[in-house]
C-alpha positions in Angstrom: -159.4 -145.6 -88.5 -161.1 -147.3 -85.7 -157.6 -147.9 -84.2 -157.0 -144.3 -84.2 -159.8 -143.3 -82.7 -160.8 -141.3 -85.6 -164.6 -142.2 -85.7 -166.7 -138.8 -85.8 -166.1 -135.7 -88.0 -164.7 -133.8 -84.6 -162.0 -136.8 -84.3 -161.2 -136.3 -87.5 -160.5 -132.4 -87.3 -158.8 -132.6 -84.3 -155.9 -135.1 -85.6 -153.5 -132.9 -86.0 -150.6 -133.3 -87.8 -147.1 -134.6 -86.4 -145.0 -132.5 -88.5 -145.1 -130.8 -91.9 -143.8 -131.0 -95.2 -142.6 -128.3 -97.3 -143.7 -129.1 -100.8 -144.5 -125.8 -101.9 -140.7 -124.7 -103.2 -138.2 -126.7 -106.0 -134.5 -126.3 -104.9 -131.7 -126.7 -107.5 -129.4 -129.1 -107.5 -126.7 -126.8 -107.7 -128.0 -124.9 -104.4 -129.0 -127.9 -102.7 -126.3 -129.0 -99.8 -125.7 -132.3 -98.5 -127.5 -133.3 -95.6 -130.2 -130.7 -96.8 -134.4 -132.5 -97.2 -135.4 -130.8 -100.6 -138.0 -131.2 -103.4 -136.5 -131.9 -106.4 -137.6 -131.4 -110.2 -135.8 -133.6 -112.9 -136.5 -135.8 -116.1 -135.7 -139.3 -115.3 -132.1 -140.0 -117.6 -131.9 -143.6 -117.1 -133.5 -146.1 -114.5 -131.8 -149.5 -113.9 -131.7 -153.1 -111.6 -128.5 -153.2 -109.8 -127.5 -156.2 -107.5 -124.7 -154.8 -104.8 -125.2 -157.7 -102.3 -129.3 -157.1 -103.0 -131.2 -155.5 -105.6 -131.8 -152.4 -105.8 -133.4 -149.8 -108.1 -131.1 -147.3 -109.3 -132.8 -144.4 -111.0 -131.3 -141.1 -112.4 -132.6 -137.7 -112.4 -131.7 -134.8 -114.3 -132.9 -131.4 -113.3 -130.5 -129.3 -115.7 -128.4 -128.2 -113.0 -127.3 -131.4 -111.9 -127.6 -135.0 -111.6 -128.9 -137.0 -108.6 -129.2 -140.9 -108.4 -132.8 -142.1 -106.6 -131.9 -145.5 -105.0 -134.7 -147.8 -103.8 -133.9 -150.7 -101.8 -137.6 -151.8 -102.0 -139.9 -151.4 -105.0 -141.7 -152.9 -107.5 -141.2 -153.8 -111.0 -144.7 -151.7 -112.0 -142.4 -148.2 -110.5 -139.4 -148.7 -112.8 -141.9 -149.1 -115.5 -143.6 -145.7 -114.6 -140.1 -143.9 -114.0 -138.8 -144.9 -117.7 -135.8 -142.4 -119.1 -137.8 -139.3 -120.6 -140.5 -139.4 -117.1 -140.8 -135.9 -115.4 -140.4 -136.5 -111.4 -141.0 -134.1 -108.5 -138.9 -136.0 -105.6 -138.2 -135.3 -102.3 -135.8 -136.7 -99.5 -132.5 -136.0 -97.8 -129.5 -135.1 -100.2 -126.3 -137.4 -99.3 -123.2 -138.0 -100.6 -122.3 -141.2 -102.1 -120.2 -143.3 -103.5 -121.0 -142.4 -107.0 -121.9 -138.8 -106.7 -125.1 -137.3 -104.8 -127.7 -139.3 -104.2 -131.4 -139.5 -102.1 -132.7 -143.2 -100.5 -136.0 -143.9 -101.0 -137.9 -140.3 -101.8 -141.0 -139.7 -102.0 -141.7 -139.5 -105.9 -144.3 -138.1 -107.7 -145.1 -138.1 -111.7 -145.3 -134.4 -113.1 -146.1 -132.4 -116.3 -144.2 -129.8 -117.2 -146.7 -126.9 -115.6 -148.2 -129.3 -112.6 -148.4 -126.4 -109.5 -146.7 -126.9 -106.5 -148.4 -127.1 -103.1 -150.3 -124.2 -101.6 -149.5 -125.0 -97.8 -147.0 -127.3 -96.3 -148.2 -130.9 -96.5 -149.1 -132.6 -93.6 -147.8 -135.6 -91.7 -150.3 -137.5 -89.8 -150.0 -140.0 -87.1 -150.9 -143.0 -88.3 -151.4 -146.7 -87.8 -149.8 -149.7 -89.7 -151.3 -149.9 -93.6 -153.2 -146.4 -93.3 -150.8 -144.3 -95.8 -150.8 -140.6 -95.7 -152.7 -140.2 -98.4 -155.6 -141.9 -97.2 -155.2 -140.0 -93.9 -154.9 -136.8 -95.5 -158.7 -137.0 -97.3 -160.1 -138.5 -94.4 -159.4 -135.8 -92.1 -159.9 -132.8 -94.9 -163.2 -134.3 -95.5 -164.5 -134.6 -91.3 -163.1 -130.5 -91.1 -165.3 -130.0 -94.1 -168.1 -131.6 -92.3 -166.9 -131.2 -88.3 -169.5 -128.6 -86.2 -167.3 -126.2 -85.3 -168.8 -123.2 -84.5 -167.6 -121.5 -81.6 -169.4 -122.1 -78.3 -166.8 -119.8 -75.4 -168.4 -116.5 -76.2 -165.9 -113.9 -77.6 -165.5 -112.1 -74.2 -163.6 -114.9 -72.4 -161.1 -115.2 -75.1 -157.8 -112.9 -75.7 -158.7 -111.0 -79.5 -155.4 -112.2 -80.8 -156.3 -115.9 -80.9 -158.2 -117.2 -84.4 -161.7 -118.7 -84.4 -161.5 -122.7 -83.5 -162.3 -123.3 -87.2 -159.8 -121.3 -88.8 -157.1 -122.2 -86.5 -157.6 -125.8 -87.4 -157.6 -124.8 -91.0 -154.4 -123.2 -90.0 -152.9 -126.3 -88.3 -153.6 -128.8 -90.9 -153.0 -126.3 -93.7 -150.3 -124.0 -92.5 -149.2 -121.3 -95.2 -145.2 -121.7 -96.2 -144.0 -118.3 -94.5 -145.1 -119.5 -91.0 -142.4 -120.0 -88.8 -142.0 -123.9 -88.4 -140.4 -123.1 -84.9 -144.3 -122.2 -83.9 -145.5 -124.8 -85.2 -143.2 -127.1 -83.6 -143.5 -125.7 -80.2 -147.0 -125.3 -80.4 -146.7 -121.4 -79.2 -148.9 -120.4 -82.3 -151.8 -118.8 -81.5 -153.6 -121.4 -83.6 -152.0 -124.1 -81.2 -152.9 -121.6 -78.2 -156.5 -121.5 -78.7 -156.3 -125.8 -79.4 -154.7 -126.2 -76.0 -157.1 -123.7 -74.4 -160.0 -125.3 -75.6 -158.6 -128.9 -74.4 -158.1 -127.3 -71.1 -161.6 -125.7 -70.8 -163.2 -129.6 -71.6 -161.2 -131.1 -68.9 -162.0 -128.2 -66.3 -165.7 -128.1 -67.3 -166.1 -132.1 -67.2 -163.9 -132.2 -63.8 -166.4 -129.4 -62.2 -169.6 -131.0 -63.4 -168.2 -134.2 -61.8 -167.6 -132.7 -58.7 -171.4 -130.8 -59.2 -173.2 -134.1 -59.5 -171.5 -135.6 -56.7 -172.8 -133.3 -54.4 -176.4 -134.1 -55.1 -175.7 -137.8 -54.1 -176.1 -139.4 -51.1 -173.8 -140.7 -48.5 -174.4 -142.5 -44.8 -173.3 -139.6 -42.6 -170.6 -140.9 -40.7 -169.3 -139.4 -37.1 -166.8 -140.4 -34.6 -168.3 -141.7 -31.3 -166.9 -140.4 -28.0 -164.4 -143.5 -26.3 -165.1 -145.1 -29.4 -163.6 -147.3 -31.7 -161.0 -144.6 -33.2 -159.9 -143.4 -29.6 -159.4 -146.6 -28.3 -157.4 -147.5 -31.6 -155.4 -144.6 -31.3 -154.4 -145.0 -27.3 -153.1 -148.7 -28.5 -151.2 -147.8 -31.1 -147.3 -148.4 -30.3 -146.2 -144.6 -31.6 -147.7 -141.3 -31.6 -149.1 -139.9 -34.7 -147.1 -136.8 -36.6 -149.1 -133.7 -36.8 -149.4 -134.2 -40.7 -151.2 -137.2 -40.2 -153.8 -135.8 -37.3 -154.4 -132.6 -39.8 -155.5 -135.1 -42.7 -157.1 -137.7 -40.1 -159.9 -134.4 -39.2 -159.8 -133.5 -43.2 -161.2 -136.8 -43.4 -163.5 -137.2 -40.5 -165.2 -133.7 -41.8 -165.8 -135.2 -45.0 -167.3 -138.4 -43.1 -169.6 -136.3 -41.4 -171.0 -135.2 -44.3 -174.3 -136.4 -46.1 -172.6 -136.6 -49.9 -170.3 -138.9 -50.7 -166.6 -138.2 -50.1 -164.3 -138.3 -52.4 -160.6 -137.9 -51.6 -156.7 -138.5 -52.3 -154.8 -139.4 -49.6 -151.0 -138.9 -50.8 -148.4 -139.0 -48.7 -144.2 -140.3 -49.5 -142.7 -143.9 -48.9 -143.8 -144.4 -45.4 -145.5 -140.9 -44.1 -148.0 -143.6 -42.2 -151.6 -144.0 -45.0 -152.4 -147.2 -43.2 -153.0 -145.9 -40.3 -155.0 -143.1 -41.1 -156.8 -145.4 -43.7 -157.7 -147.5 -40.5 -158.8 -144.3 -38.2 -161.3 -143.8 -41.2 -162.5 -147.3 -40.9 -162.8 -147.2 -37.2 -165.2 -144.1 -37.7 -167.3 -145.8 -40.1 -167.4 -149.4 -38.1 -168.3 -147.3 -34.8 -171.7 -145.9 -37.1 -172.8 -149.6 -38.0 -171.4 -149.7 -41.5 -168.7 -152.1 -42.8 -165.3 -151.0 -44.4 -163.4 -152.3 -47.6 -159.5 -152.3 -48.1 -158.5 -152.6 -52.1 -154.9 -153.2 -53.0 -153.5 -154.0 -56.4 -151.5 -156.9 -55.1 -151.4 -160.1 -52.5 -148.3 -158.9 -51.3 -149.5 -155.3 -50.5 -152.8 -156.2 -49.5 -151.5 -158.7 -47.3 -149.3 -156.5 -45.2 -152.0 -154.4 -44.9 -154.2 -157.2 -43.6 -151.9 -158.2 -41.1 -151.1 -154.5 -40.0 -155.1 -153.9 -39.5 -155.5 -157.5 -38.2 -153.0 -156.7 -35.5 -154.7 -153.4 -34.5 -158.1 -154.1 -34.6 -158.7 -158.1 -33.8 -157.9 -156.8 -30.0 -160.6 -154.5 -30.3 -163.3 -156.7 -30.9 -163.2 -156.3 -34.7 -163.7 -158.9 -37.4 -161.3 -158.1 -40.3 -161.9 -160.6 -43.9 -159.9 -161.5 -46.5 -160.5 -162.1 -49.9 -157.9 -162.5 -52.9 -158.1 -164.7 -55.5 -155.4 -167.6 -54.2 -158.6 -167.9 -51.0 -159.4 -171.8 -51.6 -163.1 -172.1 -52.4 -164.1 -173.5 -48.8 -162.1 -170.4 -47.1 -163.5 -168.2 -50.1 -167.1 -169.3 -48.8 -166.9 -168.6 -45.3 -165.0 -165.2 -46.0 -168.1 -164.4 -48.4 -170.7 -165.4 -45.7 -168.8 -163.2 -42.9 -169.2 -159.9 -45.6 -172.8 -160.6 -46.4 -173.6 -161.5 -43.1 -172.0 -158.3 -41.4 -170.3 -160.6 -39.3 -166.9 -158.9 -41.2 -166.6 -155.2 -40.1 -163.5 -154.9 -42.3 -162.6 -156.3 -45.7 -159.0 -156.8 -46.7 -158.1 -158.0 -50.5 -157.1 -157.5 -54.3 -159.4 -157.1 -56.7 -161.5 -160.2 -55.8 -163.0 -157.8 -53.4 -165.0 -156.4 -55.8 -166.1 -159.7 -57.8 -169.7 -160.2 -58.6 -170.1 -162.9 -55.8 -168.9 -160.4 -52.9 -172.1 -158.9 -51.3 -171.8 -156.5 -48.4 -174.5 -156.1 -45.7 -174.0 -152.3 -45.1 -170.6 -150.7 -47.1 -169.9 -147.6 -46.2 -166.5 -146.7 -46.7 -164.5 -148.0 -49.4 -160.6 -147.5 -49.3 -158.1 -147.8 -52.1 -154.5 -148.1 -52.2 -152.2 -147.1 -55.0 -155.6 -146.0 -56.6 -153.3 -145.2 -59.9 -153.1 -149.2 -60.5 -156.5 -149.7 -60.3 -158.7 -149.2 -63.9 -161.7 -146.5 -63.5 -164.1 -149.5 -64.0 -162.7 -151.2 -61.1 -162.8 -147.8 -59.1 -166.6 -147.8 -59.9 -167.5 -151.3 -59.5 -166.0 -150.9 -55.9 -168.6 -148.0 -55.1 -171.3 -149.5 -56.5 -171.3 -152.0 -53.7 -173.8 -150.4 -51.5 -176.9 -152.2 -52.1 -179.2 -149.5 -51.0 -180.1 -147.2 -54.2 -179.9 -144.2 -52.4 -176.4 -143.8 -50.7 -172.8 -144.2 -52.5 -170.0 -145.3 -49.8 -167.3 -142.6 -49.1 -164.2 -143.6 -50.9 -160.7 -142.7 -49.8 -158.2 -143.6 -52.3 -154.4 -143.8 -51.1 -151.2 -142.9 -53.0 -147.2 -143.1 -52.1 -147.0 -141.3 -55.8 -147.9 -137.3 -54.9 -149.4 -135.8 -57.4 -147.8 -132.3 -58.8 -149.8 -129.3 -57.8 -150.8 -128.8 -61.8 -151.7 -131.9 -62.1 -153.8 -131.6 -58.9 -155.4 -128.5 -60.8 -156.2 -130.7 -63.8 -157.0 -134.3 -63.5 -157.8 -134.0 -59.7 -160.0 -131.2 -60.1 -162.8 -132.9 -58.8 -160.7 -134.8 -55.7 -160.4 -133.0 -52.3 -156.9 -134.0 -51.3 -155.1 -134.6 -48.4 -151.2 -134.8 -48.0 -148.6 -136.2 -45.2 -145.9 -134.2 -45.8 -143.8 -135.5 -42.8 -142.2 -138.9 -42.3 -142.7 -140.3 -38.4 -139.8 -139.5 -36.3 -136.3 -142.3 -36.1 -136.6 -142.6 -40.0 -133.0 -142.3 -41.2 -132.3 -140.4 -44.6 -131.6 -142.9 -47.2 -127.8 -142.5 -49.1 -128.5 -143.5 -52.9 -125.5 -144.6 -55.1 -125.0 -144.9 -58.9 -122.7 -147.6 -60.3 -122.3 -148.9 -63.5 -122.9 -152.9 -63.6 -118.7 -153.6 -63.7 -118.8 -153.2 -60.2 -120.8 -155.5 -59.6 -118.3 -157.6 -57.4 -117.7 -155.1 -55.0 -121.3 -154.9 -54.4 -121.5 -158.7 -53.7 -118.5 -158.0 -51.1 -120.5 -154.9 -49.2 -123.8 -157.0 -48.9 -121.6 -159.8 -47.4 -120.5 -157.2 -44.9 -123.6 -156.1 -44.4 -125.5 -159.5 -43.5 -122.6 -160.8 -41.4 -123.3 -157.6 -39.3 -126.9 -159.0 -39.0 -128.8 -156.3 -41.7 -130.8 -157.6 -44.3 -130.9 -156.9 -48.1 -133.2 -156.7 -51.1 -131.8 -157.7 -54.6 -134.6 -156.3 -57.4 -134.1 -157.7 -60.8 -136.5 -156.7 -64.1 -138.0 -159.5 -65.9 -135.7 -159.7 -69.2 -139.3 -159.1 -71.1 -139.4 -155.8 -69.4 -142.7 -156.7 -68.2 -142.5 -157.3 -64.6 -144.8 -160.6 -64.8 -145.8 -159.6 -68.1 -150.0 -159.0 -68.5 -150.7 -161.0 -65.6 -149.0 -158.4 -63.5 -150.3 -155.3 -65.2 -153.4 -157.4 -64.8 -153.5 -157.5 -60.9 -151.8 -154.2 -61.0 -155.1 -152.7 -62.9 -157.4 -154.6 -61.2 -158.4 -157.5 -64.2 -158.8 -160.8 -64.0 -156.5 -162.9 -66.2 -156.4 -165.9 -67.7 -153.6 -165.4 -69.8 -150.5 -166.8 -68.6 -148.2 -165.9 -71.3 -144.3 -167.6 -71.5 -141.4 -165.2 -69.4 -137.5 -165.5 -69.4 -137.4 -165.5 -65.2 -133.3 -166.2 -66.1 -132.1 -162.6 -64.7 -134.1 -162.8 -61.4 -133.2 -167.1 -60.8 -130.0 -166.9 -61.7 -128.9 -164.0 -60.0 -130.2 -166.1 -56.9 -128.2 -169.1 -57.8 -125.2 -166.4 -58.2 -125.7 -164.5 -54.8 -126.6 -168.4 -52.9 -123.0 -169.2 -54.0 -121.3 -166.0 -52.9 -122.9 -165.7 -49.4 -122.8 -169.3 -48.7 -124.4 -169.3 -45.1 -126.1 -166.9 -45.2 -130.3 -167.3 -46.4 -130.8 -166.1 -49.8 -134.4 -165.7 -50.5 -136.1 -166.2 -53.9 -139.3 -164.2 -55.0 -141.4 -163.3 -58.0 -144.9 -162.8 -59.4 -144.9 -166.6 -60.5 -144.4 -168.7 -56.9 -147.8 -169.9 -55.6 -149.1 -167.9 -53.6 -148.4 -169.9 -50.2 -144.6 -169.8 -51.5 -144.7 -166.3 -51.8 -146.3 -165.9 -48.4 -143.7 -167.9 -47.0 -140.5 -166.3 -48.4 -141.9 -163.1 -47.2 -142.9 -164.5 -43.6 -139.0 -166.0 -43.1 -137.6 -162.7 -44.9 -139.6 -160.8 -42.1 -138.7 -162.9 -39.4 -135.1 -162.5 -40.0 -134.4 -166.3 -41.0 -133.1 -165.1 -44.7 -130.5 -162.4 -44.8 -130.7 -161.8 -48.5 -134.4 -161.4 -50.4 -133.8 -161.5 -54.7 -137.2 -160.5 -56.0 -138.6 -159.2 -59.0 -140.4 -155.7 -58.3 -143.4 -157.5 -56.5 -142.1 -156.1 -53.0 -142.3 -152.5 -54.8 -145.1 -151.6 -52.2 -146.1 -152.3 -48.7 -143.4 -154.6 -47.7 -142.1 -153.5 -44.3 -138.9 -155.1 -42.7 -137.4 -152.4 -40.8 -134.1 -154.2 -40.3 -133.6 -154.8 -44.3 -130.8 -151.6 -44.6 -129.7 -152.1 -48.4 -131.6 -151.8 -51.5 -129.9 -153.3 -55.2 -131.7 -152.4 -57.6 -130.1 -154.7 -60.7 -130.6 -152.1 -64.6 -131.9 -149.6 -62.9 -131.9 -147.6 -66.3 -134.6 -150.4 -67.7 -137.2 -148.9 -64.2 -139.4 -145.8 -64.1 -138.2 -142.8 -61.8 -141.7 -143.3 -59.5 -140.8 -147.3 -59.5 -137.1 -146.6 -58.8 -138.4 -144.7 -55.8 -141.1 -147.0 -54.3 -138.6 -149.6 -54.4 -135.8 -147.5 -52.5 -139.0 -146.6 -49.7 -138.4 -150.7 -48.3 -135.2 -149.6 -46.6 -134.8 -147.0 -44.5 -138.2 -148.2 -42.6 -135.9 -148.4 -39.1 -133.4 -146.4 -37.2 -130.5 -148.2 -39.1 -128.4 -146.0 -41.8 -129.9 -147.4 -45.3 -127.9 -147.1 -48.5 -129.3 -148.0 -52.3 -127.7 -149.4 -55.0 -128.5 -148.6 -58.4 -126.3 -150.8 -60.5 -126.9 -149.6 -65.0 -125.9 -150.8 -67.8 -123.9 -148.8 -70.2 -125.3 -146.8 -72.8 -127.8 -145.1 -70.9 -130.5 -143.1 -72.8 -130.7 -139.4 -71.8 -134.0 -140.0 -70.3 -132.1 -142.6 -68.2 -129.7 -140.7 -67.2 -132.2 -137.8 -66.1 -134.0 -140.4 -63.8 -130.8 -141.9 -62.2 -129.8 -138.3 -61.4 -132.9 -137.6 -59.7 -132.6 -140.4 -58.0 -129.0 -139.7 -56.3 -129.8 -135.8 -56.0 -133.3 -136.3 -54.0 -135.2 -138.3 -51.3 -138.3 -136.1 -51.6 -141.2 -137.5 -53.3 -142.7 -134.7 -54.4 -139.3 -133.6 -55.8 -139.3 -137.1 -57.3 -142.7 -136.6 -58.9 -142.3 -133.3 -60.3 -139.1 -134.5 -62.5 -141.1 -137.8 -63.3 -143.8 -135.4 -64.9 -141.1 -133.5 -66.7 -139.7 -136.5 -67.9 -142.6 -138.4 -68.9 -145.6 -136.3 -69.3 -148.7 -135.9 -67.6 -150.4 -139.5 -69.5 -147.7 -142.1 -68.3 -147.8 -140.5 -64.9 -151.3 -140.8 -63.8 -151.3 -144.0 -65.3 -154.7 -146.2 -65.4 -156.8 -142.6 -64.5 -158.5 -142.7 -67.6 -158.2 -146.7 -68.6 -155.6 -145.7 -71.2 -157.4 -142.6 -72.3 -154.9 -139.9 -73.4 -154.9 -137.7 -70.8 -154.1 -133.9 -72.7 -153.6 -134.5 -76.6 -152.2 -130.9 -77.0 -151.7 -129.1 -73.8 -148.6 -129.3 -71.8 -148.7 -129.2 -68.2 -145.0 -127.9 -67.8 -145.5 -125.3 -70.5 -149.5 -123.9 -70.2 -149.5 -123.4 -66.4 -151.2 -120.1 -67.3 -153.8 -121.8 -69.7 -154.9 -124.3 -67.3 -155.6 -121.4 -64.5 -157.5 -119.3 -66.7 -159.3 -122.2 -68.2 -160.5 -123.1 -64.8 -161.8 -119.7 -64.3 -163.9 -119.4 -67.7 -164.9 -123.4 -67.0 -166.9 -121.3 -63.4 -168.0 -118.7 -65.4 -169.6 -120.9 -68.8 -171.0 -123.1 -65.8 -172.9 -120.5 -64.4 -173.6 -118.5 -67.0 -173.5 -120.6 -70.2 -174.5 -124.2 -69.0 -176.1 -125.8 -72.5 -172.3 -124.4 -74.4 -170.3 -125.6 -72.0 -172.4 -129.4 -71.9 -171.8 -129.2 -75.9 -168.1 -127.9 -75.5 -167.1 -131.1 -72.8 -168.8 -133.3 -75.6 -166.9 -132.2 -78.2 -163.9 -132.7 -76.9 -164.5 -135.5 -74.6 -167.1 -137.4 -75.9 -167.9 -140.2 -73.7 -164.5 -140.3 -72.0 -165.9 -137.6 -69.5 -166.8 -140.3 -68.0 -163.3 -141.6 -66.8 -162.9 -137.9 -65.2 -165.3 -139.3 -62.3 -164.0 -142.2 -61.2 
């Protein structure tokens, strides 16, 4: 139960069933038609052990109408005892034709008396985990809505008349009476289900608002940009002009700065819009106020580039940027340390290691985030707890090339100011994306030998075979953790395609990288990739973000069916970085799932992200789209963000008005439903 979640009475009452049963009607065999799932009533004529290439358990059931044969391809010698010739059984199952007459595999079956009733309601199905049966489930959950507190805490006013009481629309759910239409049920446009996916809504609004309500009694170091200062001189050195997106969002920004409460914001912005640079504008108005900065990325590769970006801008200004990952050698480690405690580092570059225990900052004052999504809420919180001082928070900017669909924005962002780039810098050529199946292969081979004997350079991505791109260690450094598990991978697809294309462009560099090379090997593939000394880079999909090689001008990405529509997109952002004409390569592998076939589509129709995005969230749902938000939290149980548009408005307007004028029911409502994963709202 534990594994479900299912731990208080409210859990309990709010499992809802996956689908229903109808166990309430007998069909006769003689109007029963194949293909058809029907409850049967019969007296069991003969049962028997047959051994057609394994054994089986053949039993035959008579219902006066007609006979049907019950086969069981796994039983137990105790059930052909119980369903002896002369045994009453009430089964039910699909009806199929078979070889010798009409037949159901494996039924459930139930022993009868001539008067036993039938069911009262359609029978529930529960989700479940591995040996919980149904019928375990089924008391468990009819016992917490016995017990559940459930009484209604949205006064009556706020609600539309036609919805049910949150107790009897449970009741409803779990229990639904046989002449319902299942199509309501199933689509979950019931009013029972309405006032469910309201009330789900409401928590989330509520716990997104209060979140937002406590912020703003914290503290922050008031941050404001010094005439001739460090950000104007940064900007007047910079080698290109900034687009007017990214000035709008750079004075969003410097208002919140200015501000005595923490700020809180999303920076999103497409594949390239500029974040770094506006990320470092922030930084340069915190470093010109006395207060030291901090740069988190979920990877070496990404934070390095970032590093050497900042590093390259700043240095010549007088600034002292550190670095920390975890591949830092303990002497280097040491002296990077002493730099941050010492103040000596205005600017701290890293991974995750930036926020380990041993990291201690003189004066943090603005912490900044990139691809906040890959990060865990812990590791979001551990990064703002930094500040020593007990009064003041730092200002956090987090940083994502995924935008975020306006509902979504409405819902889990509630409590998030956020700022968009919605305009790529000028001289970016529009990437052409092209679908082939993986038999043409060879052709592709011949177009990337064109291109690298014209002097362009090419990315080949490969998936791991284990799907797993580095397995846990890289969803490890991905969310932030520490790992020590190092767990076996097949690296065959990604090696051996490098052994493939080394012998087809003889000549030419072919490059080698994945999640596995030490990390001065990895550094050094990407430094000669860079650099132009290897035409050709094979990688796994480490180089997904913030690699920048303006002259690579063709993307292949190798089963692109087995990638996500976002992934498939942040790996098509690494060409098209120059003024060359960039074309990607998405080579499948027949069959394609429907779901693959929808994100291949979008990915040849569209270069827009937040076209991208918005099919993402209609394929995937709102949970596997914001990713590590919640630390694996389900994000919406029963709402739907594509379908309740109107529910999640009009819960945000009751979550202002129970705020103000119901504060103790709307505290109990957010419990409820949240219990302590209100928490993961307000990181």
């Amino acid at each position: 139960m534990d594994k479900l979640g299912l731990v208080r009475d409210i859990d309990l009452a709010l499992h809802l069933p996956l689908r229903y049963e109808d166990e309430t009607r007998l069909t006769l065999l003689r109007d029963a038609r194949d293909g058809q799932t029907v409850q049967l009533e019969g007296v069991v004529s003969d049962n028997r052990i047959e051994a057609r290439g394994r054994r089986q358990l053949i039993v035959r059931l008579d219902d006066g109408t007609g006979e049907v044969l019950l086969r069981f391809l796994n039983f137990y010698g105790s059930q052909q005892k119980s369903w002896a010739a002369g045994v009453r059984l009430r089964v039910r199952g699909e009806l199929r034709h078979g070889f010798w007459g009409r037949e159901m595999v494996h039924p459930t079956v139930r022993i009868v008396g001539d008067n036993t009733p039938l069911a009262a309601s359609l029978t529930p199905v529960y989700p479940t985990s591995a040996g919980l049966p149904q019928a375990y489930l089924r008391k468990a959950v009819a016992s917490g809505l016995s017990r559940a507190p459930l009484e209604e805490l949205i006064p009556p006013e706020l609600l539309p008349g036609r919805w049910p009481r949150l107790r009897d629309a449970l009741h409803f759910l779990h229990h639904p009476s046989p002449e319902v239409a299942v199509e309501a049920l199933e689509d979950h446009s019931h009013p029972a289900w309405q006032r469910l996916k309201f009330e789900e809504l409401l928590a989330q609004q509520v716990s997104q608002m209060q979140a937002r309500a406590e912020r703003a009694h914290l503290k922050a170091p008031v941050l404001k940009a010094v005439p001739q200062g460090l950000q104007e001189r940064l900007l007047a050195v910079l080698p290109f002009q900034l687009t007017s997106a990214q000035h709008k969002v750079c004075e969003e920004i410097a208002l919140d700065l200015q501000r005595p409460q923490p700020m809180h914001r999303l920076l999103q912005g497409d594949v390239g819009s500029g974040k770094t640079v506006v990320a470092a504008l922030a930084a340069a108005v915190a470093m010109d106020a006395g207060w030291q900065c901090a740069l988190m990325a979920p990877t070496e590769i990404l934070a390095e580039q970032h590093f050497r970006k900042l590093v390259g801008w700043l240095e010549p200004l007088g600034i002292k940027v550190a670095w920390l990952t975890g591949s830092l050698k303990a002497k280097a480690k040491r002296a990077q340390l002493e730099a941050v405690a010492s103040g000596e580092a205005q600017l701290v570059v890293g991974t995750h290691a930036v926020i380990q225990d041993q990291v201690e900052f003189a004066k943090l004052g603005l912490a900044l985030i990139d691809e906040q999504h890959r990060f865990g809420v812990a590791q979001r919180l551990q990064l703002r707890r930094k500040l020593e001082s007990s009064e003041l928070e730092p200002h956090l900017l987090m940083m994502s090339a995924t935008p975020i669909p306006r509902t979504l924005a409405m819902t889990y962002l509630a409590d998030l100011e956020v700022s968009t780039i919605d305009e790529l810098p000028p001289g970016r050529t529009p990437i052409v994306t092209k679908v082939f199946a993986d038999t043409r292969r060879p052709d592709v081979v011949e177009r990337i030998r064109d291109e690298v004997a014209k002097g362009s350079q090419v990315y080949w991505v490969c998936p791991l075979i284990d799907e797993t791109e580095d397995s846990d260690q890289a969803a490890d450094e991905l969310a932030g953790r520490a790992s020590n598990r190092r767990p076996p991978l097949d690296l065959s697809n990604v090696t051996q395609t490098h052994q493939e294309l080394s012998e087809a462009l003889a000549g030419f560099g072919v490059g080698l990288l994945h999640g596995r090379l030490p990390a001065a090997e990895k550094a050094d593939v990407m430094a000669r990739f860079s650099l132009g000394e290897l035409s050709v880079l094979v990688a796994t999909t480490v180089i997904e973000v913030g690699v920048d090689v303006p002259n690579a001008s063709l993307m292949v990405i190798e089963h692109a069916e087995r990638f996500g529509l976002s992934q498939l997109h942040q790996l098509r952002g690494r060409v098209g970085r120059g003024a060359v004409a960039s074309v990607c390569v998405l080579l499948y592998a027949s069959p394609l799932s429907d779901s693959g076939k929808q994100r291949l589509k979008a990915m040849a129709e569209t270069t827009d992200g937040f076209e991208i995005a918005r099919r993402d969230l209609e394929i995937r749902g709102p949970g596997e789209f914001m990713g590590s938000r919640q630390s694996g939290a389900a994000l919406l149980r029963f709402a739907d963000l594509n379908e309740d548009q109107g529910l999640v408005a009009r819960a945000r307007q009751v979550a202002e008005i129970m705020l103000r004028d119901h504060p103790d029911a709307a505290q109990r409502h957010v419990a409820r439903w949240l219990g302590q994963k209100s928490e993961f709202l307000k990181a």
